[in-house]
N, C-alpha and C positions, 0 to 999 in steps of 0.2 A: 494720597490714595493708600489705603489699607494691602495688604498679602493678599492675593485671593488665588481655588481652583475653580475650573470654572468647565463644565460638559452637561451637552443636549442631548441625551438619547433618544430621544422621540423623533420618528420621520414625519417630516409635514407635505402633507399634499395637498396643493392648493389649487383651485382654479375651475371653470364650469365641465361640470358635467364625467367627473371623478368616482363618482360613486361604485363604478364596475372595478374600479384599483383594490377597493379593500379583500374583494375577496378572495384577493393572492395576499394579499397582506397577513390577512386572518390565519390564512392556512401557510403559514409560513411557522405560526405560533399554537395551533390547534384544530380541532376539527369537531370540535362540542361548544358549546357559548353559551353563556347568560345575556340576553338580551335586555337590555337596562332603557325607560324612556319614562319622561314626567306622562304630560294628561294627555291631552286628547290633538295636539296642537301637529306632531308629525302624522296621525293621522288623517288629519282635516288636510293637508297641504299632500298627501299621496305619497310623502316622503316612505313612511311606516311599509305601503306595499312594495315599494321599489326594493326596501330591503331586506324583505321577507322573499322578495322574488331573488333577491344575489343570493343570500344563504342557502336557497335552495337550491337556484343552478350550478355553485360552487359544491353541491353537498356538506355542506355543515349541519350539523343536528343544533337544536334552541331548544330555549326555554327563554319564557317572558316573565320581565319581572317590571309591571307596568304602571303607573299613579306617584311615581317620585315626585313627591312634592316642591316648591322654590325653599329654601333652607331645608333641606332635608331632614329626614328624621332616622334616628336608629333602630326605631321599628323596621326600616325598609330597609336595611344593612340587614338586620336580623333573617329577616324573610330570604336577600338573597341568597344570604349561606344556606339554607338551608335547602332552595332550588339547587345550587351546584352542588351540596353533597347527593342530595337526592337522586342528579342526571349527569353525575358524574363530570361535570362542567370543566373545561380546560382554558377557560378564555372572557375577560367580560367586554364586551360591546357596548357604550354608554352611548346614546342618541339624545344628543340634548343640549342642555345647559350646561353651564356648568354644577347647578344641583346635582343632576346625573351623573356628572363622571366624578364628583367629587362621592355621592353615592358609589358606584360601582367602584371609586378606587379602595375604599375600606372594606363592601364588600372581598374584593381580591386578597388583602390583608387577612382577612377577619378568616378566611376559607380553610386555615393554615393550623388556627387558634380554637384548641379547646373550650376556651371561655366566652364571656360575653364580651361583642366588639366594643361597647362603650371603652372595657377597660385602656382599651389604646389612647383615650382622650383623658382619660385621671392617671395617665401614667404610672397604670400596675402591671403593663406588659411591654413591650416593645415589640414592633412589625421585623420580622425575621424570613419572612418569606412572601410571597404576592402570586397570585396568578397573573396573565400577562394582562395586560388593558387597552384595547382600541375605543377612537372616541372620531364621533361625527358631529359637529361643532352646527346648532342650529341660530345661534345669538352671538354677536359678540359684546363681551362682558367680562369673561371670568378668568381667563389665562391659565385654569385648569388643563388645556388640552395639552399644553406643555410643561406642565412643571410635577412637582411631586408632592403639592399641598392637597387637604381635603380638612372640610370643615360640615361639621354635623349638629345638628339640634338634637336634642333629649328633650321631651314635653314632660316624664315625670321630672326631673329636677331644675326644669326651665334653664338650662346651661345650650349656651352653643360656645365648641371649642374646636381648635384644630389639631390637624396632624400635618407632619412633614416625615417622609422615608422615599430616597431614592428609588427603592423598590417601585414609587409609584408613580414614576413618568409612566406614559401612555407609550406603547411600542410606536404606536402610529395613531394622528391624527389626522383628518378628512375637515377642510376646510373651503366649501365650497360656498361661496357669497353668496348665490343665485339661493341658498337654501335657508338665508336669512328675510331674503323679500319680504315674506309672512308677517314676519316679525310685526308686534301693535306700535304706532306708535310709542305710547308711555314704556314699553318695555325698551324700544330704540331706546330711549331717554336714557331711562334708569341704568342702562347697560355700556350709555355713554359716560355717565358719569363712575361707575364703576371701574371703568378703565382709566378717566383720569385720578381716580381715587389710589388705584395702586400707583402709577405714576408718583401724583405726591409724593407718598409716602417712603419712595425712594429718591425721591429730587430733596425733599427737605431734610437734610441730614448735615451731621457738622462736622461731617468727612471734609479735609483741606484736598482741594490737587486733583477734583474728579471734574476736570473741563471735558471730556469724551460724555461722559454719564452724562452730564445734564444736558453739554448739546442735543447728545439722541431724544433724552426725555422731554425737553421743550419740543422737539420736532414731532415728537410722536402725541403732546400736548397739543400742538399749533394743528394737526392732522385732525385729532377732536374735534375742536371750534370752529373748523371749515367745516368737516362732513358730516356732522352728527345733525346739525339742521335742512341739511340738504336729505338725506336717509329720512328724517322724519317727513317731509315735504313731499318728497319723491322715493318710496319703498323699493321699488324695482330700479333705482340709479346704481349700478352694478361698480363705478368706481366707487361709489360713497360707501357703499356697503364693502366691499375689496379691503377698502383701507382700513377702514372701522375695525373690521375682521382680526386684519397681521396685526394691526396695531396693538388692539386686543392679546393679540398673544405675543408680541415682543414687552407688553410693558409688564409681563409676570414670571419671564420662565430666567429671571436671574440677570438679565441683563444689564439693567440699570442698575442693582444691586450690588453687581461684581468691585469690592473694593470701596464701600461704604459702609459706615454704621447707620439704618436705616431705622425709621420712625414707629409703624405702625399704631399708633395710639389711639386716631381715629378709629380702624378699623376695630379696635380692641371697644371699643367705646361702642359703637353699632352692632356686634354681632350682641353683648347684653340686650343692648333694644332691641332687637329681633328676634333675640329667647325669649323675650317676655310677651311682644307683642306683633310677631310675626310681619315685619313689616320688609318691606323689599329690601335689597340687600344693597341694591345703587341707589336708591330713593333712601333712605337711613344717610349713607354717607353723602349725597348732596346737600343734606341739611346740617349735616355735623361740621362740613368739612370749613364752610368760612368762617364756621364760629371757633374752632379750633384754630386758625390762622389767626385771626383775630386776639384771641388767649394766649397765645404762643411769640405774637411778635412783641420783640423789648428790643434793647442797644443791642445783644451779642446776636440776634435772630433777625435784626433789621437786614442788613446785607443779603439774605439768600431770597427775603422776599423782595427787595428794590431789584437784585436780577430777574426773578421770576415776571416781575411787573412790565421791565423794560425789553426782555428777551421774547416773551410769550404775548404779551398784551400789547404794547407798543406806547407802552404810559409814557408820556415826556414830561412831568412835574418836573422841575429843577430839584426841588426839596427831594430828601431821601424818604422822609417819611410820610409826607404826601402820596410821592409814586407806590409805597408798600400798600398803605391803605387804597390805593386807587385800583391796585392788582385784586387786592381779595372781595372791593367791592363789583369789580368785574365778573370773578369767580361765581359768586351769589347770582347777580344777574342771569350770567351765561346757563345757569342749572336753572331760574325762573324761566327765562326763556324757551327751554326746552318743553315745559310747562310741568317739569317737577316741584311739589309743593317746599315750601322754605321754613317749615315751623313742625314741633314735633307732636304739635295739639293736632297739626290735621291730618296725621298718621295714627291718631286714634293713643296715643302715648299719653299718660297720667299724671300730672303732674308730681300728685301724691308719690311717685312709683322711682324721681329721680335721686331722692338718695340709696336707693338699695340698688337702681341701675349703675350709681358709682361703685357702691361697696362693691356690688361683684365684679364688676371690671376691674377693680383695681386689688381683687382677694388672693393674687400673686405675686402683688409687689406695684412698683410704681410703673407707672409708661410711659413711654415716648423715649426719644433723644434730643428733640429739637429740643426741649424744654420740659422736666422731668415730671410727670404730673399724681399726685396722689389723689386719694378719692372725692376731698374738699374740692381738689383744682378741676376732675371732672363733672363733680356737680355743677361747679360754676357756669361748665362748657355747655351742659343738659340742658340749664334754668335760661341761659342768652339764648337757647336754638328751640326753648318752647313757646 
C-alpha cells in the first residue's frame, strides 16, 4: 500500500424526505444562489417546485440556470458566470446529475477567473478560489456529490477534459433515494454501470497490500449486481435504489483510491467517444470496459483478474485463466443484461473515427497502470468494441 492523505469535506444527508435540511445548510454558506438543473426531468417529478418553495421559505434569493445538458458543455459554465456576477450570487445549488454539479462546480471556480473557464481544462490557469457548492443528487451514477472532480465538453474543439481542486467538494450533498424513483430504466442502467466503472478503475491497479480496498470495492461491486436489476424491474424499491445511491458515492469520493496507483484508461478512452459523439457517459464505458479487461489481461494482470472472477462472480474454473476470462465474460453479460448495448456501431460511433478517437486520447501521453497503453493499443480496444 502506497503513503496516502486522506479527507471528506462534504456533509452527506441521506434518507426520505430531507429535503427541508438544506435550507439551513444553504444559509450557513450564503443567502443569494445560482440554481443549477439539466431538462425538464426535476420538473416533471414536482422535485423543481419543492425547491423553489424551500428557497423561498428560507429567504434565499435565485437565479436559474436551467437546460445543463448530460456531458456538459462550457457554454453553460460560461452563462453561469455571468448570472452570478450579474446577481451577485454567493452559492451554487446543482439539482441533478452529476452533469450538473460537475457544471456548477466549474461554474463556482470559473466566478473567481477573469478569463474563459475552458482555460482551467488546457491548464493555463489553476482554480484558486470557488464559491461554496450544494448538490441534490437525483441519479445515482456520478460520485460528483462528494469529491472535487468535474469534467466538461467543448463542441468547438470536440475535447471533453477534466478537473480536480479541492476547492470543489460540495459543502453538502442531499441524498435522498425516494428522489431517484423517476429515474428511466436505461438511465438506472447506464448509471449502474458507471458506478461499477469507477470502481474498476480503482480495484484494477498494481498497488501490492491493498486487501481493505478491494474487499470494500468487490462489496460495493457485489451491491451492483444484486440491485441494479432489481431498481430496474422495481423503480420505487427504496433499498435498491438506497444502496445504488451510497454506493454511488463511496466508490468516487477517494476511497478506494486511498493508497493505490489507479488506472483510469478506460475512462480516458470514453470521455473522446463522447466529445465526438455525444454518447452517454455509463453506456460508453459498458461497452469499453470488457474490451479493455480483455486487452489488458497477460501473465503479470492474470492475478487481479482470477480474484476479481472468484471474489465478485463466484467463478470456480480450477484453471487461472479460465476463471479470468470467465470473470470478464460475465462483466459483458451482466451490462447486456441490464439492456445496455455492447458495440460502438450502435451508439452511432464511426468506424472511420477510431484512429483519431485514439490519438486524442492518448495526445498526453500513454494510459493506464494496469497495463501501459499507447494510441495503437487503444485503437485495438476501439476496433474489438465496434
Amino acid at each position: 500500500m502506497l503513503d496516502f492523505t486522506f479527507q471528506l469535506p462534504t456533509r452527506i444527508i441521506f434518507g426520505r424526505n430531507r429535503l427541508e435540511k438544506i435550507g439551513g445548510e444553504i444559509k450557513k454558506n450564503a443567502n443569494r444562489v445560482l440554481l443549477v438543473y439539466g431538462g425538464g426531468s426535476i420538473i416533471r417529478s414536482g422535485l423543481y417546485d419543492r425547491i423553489i418553495e424551500m428557497l423561498k421559505d428560507n429567504g434565499i434569493f435565485f437565479a436559474e440556470l436551467s437546460g445543463v445538458q448530460p456531458n456538459p458543455r462550457i457554454d453553460s459554465v460560461r452563462q453561469g458566470v455571468e448570472l452570478c456576477r450579474k446577481h451577485d450570487l454567493e452559492m451554487i445549488l446543482a439539482v441533478c446529475g452529476g452533469s450538473v454539479i460537475d457544471c456548477g462546480k466549474v461554474i463556482a471556480a470559473a466566478y473567481y477567473y477573469d478569463g474563459d473557464p475552458w482555460d482551467f481544462f488546457t491548464r493555463n490557469t489553476r482554480v484558486t478560489r470557488a464559491l461554496p457548492i450544494g448538490a441534490v443528487l437525483t441519479i445515482a451514477a456520478t460520485g460528483s456529490e462528494m469529491n472535487g472532480n468535474a469534467v466538461i465538453n467543448n463542441d468547438e474543439t470536440k475535447e471533453k477534459l477534466g478537473l480536480f481542486h479541492p476547492l470543489l467538494y460540495p459543502r453538502f450533498s442531499l441524498l435522498d433515494p425516494t428522489l431517484t424513483f423517476t429515474v428511466p430504466a436505461d438511465q438506472t442502467a447506464a448509471g449502474s454501470a458507471d458506478i461499477m466503472s469507477h470502481i474498476f478503475e480503482q480495484y484494477f491497479s498494481p498497488t501490492p497490500g491493498t486487501y481493505v480496498q478491494d474487499r470494500m470495492a468487490e462489496a460495493m461491486l457485489k451491491t451492483c449486481i444484486h440491485y441494479s436489476p432489481i431498481a430496474i424491474e422495481e423503480p420505487d424499491h427504496y433499498e435498491a435504489r438506497a444502496n445504488l445511491l451510497w454506493t454511488s458515492t463511496l466508490a468516487l469520493n477517494g476511497l478506494l483510491s486511498a493508497g493505490k496507483a489507479t488506472d483510469w484508461a478506460t475512462h480516458m478512452i470514453q470521455h473522446e467517444v463522447s466529445a465526438l459523439y455525444d454518447v452517454t457517459h455509463g453506456l460508453g464505458l459498458a461497452i469499453l470496459t470488457p474490451h479493455w479487461m480483455q486487452y489488458v489481461l497477460n501473465e503479470d494482470t492474470l492475478p487481479k483478474f482470477v480474484q476479481y472472477a472468484r471474489n465478485v462472480w463466484q467463478v470456480t474454473a480450477a484453471d487461472d485463466g479460465q476463471a479470468a476470462r470467465e470473470g470478464i465474460d460475465k462483466t459483458a453479460q451482466f451490462f447486456v443484461s441490464l439492456g445496455l448495448a455492447d458495440r460502438l456501431s450502435e451508439v452511432g460511433v464511426e468506424e472511420n473515427q477510431i484512429e483519431e478517437i485514439a490519438r486524442k486520447a492518448t495526445a498526453y501521453g500513454s494510459l493506464g497502470r494496469m497495463k501501459k497503453l499507447d494510441a495503437g493499443d487503444v485503437a485495438n480496444i476501439l476496433k474489438a468494441a465496434y
